[in-house]
C-alpha positions in Angstrom: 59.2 -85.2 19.3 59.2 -83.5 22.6 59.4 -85.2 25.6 59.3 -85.1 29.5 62.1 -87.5 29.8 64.7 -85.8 31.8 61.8 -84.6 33.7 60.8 -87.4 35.0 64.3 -88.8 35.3 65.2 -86.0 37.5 62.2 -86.8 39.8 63.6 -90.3 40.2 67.0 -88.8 40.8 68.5 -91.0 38.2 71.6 -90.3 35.8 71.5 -91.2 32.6 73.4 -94.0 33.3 70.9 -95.4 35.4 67.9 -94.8 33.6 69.5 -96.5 30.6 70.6 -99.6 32.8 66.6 -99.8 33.9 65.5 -99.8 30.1 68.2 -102.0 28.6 69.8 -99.5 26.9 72.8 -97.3 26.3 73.7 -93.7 28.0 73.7 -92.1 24.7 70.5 -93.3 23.9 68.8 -91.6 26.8 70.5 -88.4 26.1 69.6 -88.9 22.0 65.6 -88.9 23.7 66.1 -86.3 25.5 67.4 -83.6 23.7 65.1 -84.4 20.8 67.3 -86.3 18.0 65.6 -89.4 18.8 62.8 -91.5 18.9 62.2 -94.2 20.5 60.9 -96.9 19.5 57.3 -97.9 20.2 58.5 -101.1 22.1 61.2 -98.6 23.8 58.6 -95.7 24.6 55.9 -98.5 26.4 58.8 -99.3 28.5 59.1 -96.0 29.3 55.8 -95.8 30.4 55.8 -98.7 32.3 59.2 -97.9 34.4 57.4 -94.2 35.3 53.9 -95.5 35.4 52.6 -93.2 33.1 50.5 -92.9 29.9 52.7 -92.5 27.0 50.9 -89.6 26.0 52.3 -87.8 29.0 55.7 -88.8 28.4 55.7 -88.1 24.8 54.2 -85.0 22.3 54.1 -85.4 18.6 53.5 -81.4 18.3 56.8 -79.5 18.2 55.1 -76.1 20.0 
């Protein structure tokens, strides 16, 4: 699933670190989401949303193209 994750975190000017502190998670995590060998959860991914104030439609794309 592709995703504008460290898009977004870059905006913020956060590390991975620091995004993963906000969301209750681990570094390794956030980099998992990022480059694409993980999906979040659904819990996980409306947290996501919420923390950037976005739909999660805009965060995340089922299509692969």
């Amino acid at each position: 699933m592709k995703n504008r994750l460290k898009e977004l975190r870059a905006v913020k000017e956060w590390s991975q670190g620091e995004l993963a502190d906000r969301l209750d998670v681990s570094r390794q995590t956030i980099n998992a989401i990022e480059t694409g060998k993980y999906d979040p959860s659904l819990p996980l991914a409306f947290k996501i949303a919420k923390l950037f104030k976005q739909p999660i439609e805009t965060i995340f794309d089922e299509n692969d193209e």
